[in-house]
SERO-4910 file (N, C-alpha, C, O; in steps of 0.05 Angstrom, whole numbers):
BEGIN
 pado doro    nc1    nc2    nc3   cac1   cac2   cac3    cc1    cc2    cc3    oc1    oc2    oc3
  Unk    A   -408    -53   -269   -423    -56   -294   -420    -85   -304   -398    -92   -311
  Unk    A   -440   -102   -305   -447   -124   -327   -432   -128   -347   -438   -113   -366
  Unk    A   -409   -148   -351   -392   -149   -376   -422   -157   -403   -443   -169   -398
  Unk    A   -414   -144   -430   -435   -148   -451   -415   -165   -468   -395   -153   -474
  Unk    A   -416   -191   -477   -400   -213   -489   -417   -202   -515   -440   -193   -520
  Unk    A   -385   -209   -533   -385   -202   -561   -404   -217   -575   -399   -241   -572
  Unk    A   -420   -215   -586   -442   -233   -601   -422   -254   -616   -429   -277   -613
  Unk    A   -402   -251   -628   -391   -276   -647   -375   -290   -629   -354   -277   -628
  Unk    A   -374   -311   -613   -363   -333   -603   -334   -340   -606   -332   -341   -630
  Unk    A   -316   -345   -598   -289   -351   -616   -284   -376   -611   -288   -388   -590
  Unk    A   -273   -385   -637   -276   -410   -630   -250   -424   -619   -228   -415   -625
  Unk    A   -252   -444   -603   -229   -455   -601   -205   -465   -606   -204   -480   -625
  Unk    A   -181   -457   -593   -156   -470   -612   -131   -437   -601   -130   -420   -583
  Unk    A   -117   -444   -620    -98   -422   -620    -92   -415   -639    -87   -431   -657
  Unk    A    -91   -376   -643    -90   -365   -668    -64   -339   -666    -55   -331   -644
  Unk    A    -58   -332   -688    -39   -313   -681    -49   -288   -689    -60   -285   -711
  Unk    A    -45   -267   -668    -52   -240   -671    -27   -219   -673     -5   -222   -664
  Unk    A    -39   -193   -690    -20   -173   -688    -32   -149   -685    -54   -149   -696
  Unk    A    -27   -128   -674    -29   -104   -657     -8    -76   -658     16    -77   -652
  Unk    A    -18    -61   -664     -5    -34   -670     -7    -25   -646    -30    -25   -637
  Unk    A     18    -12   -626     32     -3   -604     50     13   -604     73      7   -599
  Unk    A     37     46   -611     60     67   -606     75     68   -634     97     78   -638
  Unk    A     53     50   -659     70     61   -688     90     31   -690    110     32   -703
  Unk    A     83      7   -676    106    -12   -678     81    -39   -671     61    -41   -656
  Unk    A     93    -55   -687     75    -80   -693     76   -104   -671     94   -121   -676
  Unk    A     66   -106   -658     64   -131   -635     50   -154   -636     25   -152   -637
  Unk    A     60   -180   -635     54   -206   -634     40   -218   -613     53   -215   -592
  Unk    A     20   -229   -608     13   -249   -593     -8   -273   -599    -28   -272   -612
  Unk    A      3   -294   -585    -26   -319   -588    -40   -325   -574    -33   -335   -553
  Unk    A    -66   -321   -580    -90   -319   -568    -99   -348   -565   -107   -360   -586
  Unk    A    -99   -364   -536   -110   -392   -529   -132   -386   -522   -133   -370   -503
  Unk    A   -154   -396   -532   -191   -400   -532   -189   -426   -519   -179   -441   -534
  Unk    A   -195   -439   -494   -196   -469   -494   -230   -478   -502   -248   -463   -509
  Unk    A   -232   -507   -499   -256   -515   -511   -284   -511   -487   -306   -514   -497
  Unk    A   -283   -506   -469   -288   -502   -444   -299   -475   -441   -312   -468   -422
  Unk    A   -291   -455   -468   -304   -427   -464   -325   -425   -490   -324   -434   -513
  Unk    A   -347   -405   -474   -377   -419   -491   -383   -380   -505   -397   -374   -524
  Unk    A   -369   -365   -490   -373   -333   -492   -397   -330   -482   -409   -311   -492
  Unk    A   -411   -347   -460   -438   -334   -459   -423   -321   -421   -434   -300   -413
  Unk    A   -406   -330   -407   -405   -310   -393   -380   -294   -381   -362   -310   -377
  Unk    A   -376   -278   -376   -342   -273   -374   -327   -285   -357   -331   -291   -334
  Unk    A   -301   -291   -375   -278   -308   -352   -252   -293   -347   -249   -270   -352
  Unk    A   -241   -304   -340   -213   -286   -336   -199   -292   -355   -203   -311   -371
  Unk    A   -172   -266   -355   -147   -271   -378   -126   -276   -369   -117   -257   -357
  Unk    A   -114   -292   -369    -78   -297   -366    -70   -289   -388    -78   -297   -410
  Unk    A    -48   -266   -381    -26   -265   -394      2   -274   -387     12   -266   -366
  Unk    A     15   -289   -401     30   -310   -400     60   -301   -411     62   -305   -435
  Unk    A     87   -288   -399    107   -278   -408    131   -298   -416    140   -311   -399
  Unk    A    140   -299   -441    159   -326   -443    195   -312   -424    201   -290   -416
  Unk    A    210   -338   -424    235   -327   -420    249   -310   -437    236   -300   -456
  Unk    A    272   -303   -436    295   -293   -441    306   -316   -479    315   -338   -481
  Unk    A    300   -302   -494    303   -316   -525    282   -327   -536    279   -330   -560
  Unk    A    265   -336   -516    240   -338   -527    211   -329   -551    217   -322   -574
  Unk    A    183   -330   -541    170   -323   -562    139   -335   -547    137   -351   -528
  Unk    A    114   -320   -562     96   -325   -552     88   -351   -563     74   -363   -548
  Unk    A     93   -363   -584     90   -395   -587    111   -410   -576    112   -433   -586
  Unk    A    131   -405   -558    141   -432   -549    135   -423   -521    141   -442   -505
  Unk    A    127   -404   -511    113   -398   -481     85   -415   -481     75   -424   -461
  Unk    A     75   -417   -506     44   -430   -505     53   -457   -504     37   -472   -493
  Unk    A     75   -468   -511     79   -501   -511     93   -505   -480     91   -525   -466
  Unk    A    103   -488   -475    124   -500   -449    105   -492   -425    106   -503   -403
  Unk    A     88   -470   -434     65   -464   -398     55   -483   -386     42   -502   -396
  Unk    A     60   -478   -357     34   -502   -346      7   -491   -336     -5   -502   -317
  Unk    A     -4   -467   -349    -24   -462   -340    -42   -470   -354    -60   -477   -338
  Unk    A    -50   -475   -380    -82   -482   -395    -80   -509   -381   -103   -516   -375
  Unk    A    -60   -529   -374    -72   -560   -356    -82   -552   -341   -103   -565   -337
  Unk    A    -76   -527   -320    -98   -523   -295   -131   -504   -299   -149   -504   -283
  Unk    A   -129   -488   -328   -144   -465   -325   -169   -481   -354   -193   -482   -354
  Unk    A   -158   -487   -366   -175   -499   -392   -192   -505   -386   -210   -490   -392
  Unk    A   -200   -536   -367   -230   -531   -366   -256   -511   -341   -278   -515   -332
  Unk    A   -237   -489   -340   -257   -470   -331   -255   -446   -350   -259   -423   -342
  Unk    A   -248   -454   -374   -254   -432   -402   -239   -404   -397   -246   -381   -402
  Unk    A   -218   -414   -386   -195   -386   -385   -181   -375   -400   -159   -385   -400
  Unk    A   -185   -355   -415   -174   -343   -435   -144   -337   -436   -135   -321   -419
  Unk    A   -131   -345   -450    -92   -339   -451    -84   -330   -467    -87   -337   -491
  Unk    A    -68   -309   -458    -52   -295   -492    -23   -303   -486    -20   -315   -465
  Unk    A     -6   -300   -497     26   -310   -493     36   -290   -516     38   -296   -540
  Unk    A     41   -266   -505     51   -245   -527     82   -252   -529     93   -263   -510
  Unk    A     97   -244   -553    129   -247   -561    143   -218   -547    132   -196   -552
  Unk    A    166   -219   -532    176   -201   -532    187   -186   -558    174   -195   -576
  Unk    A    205   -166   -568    216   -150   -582    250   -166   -583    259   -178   -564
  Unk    A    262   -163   -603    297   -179   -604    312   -168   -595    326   -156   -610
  Unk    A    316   -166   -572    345   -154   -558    374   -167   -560    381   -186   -573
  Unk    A    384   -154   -546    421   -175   -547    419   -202   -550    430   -214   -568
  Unk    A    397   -215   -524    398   -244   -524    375   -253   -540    367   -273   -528
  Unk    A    357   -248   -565    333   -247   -572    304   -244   -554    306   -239   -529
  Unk    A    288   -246   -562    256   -248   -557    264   -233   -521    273   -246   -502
  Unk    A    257   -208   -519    260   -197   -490    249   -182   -476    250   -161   -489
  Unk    A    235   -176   -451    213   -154   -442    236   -133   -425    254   -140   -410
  Unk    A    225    -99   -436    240    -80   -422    238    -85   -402    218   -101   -402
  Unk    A    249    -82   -370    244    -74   -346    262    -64   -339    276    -70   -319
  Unk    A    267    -45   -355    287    -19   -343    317    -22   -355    326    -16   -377
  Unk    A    325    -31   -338    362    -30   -341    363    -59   -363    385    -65   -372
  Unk    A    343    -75   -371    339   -102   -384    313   -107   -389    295   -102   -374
  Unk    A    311   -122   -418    330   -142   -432    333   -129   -461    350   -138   -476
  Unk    A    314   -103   -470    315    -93   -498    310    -67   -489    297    -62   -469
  Unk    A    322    -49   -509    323    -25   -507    296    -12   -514    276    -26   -518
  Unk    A    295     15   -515    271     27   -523    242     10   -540    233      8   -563
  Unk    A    238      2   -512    211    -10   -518    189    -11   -488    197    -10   -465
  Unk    A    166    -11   -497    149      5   -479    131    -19   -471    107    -16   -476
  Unk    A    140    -46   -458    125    -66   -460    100    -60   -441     80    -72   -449
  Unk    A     97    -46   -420     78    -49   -412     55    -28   -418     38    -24   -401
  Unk    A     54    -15   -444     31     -8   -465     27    -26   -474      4    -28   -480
  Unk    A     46    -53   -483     35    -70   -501     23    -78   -491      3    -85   -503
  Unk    A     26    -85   -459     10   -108   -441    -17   -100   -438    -38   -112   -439
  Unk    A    -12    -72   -432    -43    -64   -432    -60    -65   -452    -82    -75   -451
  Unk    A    -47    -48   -481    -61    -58   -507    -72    -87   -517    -90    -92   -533
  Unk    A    -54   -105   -501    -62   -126   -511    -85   -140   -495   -100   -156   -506
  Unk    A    -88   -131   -468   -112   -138   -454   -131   -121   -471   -148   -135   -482
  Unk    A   -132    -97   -474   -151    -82   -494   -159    -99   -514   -183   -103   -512
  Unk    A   -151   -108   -528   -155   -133   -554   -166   -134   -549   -187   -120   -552
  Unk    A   -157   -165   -531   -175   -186   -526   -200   -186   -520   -218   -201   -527
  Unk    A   -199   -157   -499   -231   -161   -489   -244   -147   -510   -262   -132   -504
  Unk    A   -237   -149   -538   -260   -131   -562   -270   -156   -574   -287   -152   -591
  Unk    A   -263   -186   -569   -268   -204   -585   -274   -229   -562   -286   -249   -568
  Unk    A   -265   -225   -538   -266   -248   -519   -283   -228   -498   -279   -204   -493
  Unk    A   -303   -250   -487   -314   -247   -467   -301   -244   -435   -303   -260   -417
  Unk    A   -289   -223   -436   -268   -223   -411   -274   -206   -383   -280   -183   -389
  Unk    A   -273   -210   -355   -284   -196   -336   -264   -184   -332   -244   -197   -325
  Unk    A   -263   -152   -338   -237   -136   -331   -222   -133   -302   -202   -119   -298
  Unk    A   -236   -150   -281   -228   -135   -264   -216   -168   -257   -210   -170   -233
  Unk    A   -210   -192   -270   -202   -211   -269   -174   -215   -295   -177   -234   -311
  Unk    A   -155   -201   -297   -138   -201   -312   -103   -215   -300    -86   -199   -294
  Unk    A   -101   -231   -299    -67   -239   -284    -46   -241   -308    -46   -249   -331
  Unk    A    -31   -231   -295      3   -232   -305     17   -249   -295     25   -244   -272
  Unk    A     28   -278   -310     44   -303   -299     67   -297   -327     65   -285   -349
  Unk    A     92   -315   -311    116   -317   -329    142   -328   -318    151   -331   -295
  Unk    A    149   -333   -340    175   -353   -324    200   -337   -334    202   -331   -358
  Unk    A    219   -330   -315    259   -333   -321    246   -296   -323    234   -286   -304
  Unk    A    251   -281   -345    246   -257   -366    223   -255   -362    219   -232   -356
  Unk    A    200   -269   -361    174   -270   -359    167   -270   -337    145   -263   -330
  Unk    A    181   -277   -323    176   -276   -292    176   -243   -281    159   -231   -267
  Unk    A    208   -231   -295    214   -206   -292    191   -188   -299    183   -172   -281
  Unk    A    176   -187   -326    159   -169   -330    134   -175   -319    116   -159   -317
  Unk    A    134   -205   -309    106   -204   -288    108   -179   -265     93   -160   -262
  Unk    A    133   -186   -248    135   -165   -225    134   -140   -239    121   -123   -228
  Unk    A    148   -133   -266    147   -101   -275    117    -94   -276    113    -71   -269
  Unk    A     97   -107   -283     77    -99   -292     58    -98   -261     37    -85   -260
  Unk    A     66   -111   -241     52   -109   -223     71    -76   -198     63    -65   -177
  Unk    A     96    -73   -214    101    -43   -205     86    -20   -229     80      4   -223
  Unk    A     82    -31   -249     76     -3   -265     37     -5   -280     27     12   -294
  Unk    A     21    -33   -270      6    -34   -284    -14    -49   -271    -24    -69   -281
  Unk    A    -24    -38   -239    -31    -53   -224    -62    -41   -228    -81    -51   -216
  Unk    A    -64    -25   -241   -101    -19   -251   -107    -38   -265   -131    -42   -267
  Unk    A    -85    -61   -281   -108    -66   -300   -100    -98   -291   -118   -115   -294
  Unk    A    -75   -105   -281    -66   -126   -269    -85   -129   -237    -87   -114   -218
  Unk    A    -94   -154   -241   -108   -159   -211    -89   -175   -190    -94   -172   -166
  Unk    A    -69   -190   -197    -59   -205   -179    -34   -216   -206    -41   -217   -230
  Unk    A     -6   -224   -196     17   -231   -214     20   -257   -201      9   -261   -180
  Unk    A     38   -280   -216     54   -294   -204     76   -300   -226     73   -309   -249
  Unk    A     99   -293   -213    131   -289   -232    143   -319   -216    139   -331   -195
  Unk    A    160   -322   -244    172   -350   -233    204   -341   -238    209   -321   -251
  Unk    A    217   -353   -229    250   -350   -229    267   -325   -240    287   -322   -255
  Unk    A    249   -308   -224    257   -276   -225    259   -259   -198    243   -262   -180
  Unk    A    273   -246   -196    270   -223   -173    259   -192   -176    269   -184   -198
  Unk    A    249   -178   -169    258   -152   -166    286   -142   -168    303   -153   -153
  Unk    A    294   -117   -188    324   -120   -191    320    -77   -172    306    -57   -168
  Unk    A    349    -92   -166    365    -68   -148    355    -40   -167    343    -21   -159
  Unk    A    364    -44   -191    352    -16   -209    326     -4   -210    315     19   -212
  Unk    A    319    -30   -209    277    -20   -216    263    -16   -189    241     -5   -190
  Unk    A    277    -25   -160    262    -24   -148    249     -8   -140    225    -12   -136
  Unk    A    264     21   -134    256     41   -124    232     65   -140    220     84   -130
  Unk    A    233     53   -169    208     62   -188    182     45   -188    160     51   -197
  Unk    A    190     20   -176    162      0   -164    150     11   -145    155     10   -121
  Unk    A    126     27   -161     97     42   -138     78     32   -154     78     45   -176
  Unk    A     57      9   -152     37      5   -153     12     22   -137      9     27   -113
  Unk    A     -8     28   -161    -30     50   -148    -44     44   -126    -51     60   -108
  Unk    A    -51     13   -127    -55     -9   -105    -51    -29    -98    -46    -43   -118
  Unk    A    -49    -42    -76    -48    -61    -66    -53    -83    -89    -71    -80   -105
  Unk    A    -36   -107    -90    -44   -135   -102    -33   -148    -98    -13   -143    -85
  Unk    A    -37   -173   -105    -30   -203    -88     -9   -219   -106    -18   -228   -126
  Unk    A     16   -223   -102     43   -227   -118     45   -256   -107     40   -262    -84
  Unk    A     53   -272   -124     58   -299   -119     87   -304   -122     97   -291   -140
  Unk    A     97   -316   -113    124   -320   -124    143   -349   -128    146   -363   -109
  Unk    A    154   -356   -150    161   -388   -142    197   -380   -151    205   -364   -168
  Unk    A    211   -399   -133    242   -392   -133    251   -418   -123    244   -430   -103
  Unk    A    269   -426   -143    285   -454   -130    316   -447   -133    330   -434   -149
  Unk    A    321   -469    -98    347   -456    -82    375   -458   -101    396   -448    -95
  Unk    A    367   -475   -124    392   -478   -150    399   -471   -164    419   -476   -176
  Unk    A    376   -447   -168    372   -432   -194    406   -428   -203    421   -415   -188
  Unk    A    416   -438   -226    442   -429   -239    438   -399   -251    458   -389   -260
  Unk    A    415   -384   -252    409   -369   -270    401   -344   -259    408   -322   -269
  Unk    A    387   -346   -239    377   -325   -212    373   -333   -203    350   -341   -199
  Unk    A    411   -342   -181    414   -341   -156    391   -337   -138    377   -317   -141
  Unk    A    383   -360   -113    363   -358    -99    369   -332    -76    350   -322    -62
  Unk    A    401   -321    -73    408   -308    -63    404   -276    -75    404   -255    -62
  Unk    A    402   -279    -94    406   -254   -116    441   -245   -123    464   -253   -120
  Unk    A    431   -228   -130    466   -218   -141    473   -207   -168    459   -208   -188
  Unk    A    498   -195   -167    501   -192   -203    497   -204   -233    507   -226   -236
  Unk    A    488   -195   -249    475   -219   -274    488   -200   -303    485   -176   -307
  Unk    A    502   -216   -318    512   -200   -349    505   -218   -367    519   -220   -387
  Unk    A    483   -237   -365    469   -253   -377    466   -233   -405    474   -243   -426
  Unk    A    459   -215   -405    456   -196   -431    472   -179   -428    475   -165   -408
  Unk    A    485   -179   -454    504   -169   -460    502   -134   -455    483   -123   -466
  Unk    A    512   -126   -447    510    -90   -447    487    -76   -424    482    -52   -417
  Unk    A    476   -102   -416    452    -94   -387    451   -108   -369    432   -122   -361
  Unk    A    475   -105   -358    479   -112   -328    458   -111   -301    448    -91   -292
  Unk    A    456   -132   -292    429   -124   -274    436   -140   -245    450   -160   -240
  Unk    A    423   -125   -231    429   -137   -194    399   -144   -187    379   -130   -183
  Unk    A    405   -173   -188    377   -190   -170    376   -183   -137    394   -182   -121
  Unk    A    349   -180   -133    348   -173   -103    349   -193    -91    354   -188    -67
  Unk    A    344   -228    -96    340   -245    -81    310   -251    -78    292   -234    -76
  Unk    A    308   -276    -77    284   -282    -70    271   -278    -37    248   -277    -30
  Unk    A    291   -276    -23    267   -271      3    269   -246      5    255   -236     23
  Unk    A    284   -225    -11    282   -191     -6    263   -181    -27    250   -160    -23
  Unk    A    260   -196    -55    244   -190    -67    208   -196    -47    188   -183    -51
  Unk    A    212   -215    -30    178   -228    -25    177   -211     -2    154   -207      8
  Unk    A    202   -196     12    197   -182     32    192   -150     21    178   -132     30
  Unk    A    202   -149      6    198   -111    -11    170   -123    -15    155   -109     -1
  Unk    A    155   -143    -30    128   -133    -32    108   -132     -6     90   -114     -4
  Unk    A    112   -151     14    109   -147     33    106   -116     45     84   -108     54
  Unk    A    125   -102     45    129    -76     45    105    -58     30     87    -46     42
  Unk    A    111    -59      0     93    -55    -16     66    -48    -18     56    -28    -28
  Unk    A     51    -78     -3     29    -86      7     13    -82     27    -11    -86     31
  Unk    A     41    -66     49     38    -55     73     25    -77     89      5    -74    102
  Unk    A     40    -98     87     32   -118    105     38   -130    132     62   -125    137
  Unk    A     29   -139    148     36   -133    175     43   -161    186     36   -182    175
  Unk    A     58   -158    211     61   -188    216     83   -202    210     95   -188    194
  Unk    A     97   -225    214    112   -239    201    109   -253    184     87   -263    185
  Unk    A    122   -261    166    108   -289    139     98   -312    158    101   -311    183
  Unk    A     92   -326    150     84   -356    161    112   -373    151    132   -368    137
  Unk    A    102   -393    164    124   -415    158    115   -433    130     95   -435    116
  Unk    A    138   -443    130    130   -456     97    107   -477    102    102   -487    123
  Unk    A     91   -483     75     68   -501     76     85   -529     69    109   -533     66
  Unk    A     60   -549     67     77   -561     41     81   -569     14     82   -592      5
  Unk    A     85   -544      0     90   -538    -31    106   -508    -24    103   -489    -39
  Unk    A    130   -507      8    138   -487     -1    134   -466      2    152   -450     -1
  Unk    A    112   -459      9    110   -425      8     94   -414     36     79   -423     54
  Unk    A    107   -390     28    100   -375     58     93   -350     48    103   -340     28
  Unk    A     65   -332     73     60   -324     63     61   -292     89     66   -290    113
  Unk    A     54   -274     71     42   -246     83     14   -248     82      2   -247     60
  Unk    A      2   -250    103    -25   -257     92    -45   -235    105    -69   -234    102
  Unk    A    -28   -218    120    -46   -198    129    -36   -165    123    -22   -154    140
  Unk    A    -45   -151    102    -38   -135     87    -66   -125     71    -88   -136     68
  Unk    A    -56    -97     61    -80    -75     55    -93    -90     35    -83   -111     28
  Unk    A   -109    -85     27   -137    -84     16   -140   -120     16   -151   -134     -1
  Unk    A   -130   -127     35   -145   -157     30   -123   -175     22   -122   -198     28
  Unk    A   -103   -157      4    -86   -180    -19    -74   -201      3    -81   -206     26
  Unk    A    -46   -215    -17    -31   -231      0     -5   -221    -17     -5   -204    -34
  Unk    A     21   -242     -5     55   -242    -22     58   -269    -11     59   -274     14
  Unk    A     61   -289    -31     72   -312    -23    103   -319    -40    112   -306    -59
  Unk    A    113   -339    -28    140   -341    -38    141   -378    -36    142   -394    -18
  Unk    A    139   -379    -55    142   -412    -57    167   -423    -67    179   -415    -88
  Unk    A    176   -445    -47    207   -440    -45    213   -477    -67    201   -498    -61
  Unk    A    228   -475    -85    221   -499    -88    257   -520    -76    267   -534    -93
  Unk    A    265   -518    -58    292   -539    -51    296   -556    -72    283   -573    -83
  Unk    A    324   -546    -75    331   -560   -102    328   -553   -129    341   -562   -147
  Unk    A    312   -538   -130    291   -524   -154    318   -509   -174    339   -497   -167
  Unk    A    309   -514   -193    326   -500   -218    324   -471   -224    321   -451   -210
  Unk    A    325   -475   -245    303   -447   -260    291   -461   -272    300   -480   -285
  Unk    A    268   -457   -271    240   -467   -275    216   -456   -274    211   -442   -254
  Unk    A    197   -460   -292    172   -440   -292    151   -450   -258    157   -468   -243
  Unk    A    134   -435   -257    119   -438   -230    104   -452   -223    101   -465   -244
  Unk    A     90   -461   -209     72   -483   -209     46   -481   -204     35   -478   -182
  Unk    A     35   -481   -230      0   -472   -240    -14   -488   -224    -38   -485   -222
  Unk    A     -2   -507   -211    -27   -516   -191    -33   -507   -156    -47   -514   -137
  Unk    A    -13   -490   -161    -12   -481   -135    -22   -447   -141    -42   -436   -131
  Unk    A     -4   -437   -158    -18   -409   -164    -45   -403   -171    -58   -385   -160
  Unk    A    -60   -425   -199    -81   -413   -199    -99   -402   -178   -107   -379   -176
  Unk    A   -103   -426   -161   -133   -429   -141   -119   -403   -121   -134   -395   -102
  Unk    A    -90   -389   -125    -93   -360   -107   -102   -346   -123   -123   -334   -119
  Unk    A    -88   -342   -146    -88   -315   -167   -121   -306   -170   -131   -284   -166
  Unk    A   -138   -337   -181   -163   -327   -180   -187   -321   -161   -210   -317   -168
  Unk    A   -174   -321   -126   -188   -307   -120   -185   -271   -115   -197   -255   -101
  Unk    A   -179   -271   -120   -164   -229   -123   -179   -229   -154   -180   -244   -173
  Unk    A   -190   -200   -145   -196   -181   -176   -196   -160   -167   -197   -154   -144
  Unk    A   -193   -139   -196   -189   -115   -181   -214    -98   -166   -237   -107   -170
  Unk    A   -212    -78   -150   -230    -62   -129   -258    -59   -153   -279    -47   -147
***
């Protein structure tokens, strides 16, 4: 079906929105760049901050509107809920308790597309450290409405994994540097938050579980050069790349390498 764009236009800039979720009030900021006209639909990034963070200092520190802005890409950068360490997205065993982030994620794609001209079947989930984490959560629990993820300095954790069943196939990006002080490129034990102890799977077991996932066949490729290697032959088309950055910190991912994959995948 023909997306039908909202007759009123929005105008450019960044505004702050709020959203009722299950009886509980949710934050996010909605980026319009100047580049979007509402006459035909574009895609949405949703944009997850770290661990203490917030949806306005995820909108200052992202590097995605330098790559996506002038092709009129719509961005929200929702706030997590205050856990132990502040501003935090559930994924199970971490980072805030009884909270149901991935209704919000979906509600908040719901929003948007009541006021933004948005092609549903073009929706991505990017994020860095925490944000990284609920990118992968959302592409185990929310892969109808998620077309393709890319998580930055996160793993799949030992707890969640075995509840990660995506309904379908999708194309996971992944960026991990070998320094990370924060998640180990190895993976391992983490009490970063206080009272939710969590076991990182590692970055090449996390890019090989989706591999798995993906039902992908074959061996990865060898690294390019920016790093990453990929599964490139797997069900419905998708891919799993793992972009390795040597040396690499913890650090968010690199929008110039993810966009031009993320947007070609939409959903079936």
């Amino acid at each position: 079906m023909p997306v039908t764009c909202p007759a009123t236009v929005l105008a450019p800039g960044d505004t702050d929105r709020t959203i009722s979720v299950g009886g509980t009030s949710r934050d996010f900021k909605l980026h319009v760049p100047a580049a979007y006209d509402g006459k035909a639909a574009v895609p949405l990034i949703v944009d997850f901050h770290p661990l203490g963070g917030s949806g306005a200092s995820e909108r200052t520190g992202s590097p995605y509107p330098a790559k996506t802005d002038a092709e009129g890409v719509i961005m929200a950068f929702p706030s997590g809920k205050q856990g132990p360490s502040g501003g935090a997205w559930n994924v199970g065993p971490c980072c805030v308790a009884s909270v149901d982030d991935v209704a919000f994620a979906k509600a908040l794609v719901a929003e948007v597309q009541k006021s933004a001209c948005i092609d549903p079947k073009r929706v991505y989930a990017v994020g860095f450290s925490m944000g990284g984490g609920m990118s992968h959560y959302l592409a185990c629990h929310a892969s109808d409405v998620f077309a393709a993820v890319a998580p930055a300095a996160f793993d799949l954790l030992k707890e969640n994994v075995d509840d990660c069943k995506p309904t379908r196939p999708l194309s996971v990006v992944i960026f991990r540097g070998t320094s990370d002080p924060i998640v180990p490129y190895a993976g391992g034990y983490s009490d970063v938050v206080s009272g939710m102890p969590i076991n990182f799977l590692g970055a090449k077991t996390t890019f090989e579980k989706w591999g798995q996932l993906n039902e992908c066949t074959g061996s990865a490729s060898a690294e390019d050069a920016q790093g990453c290697s990929a599964f490139s032959t797997c069900k419905g088309g998708v891919e799993v790349r793992l972009c390795t950055k040597q040396g690499g910190g913890h650090e968010a991912g690199n929008a110039q390498v993810a966009w031009p994959i993320l947007k070609k995948y939409a959903l079936p």
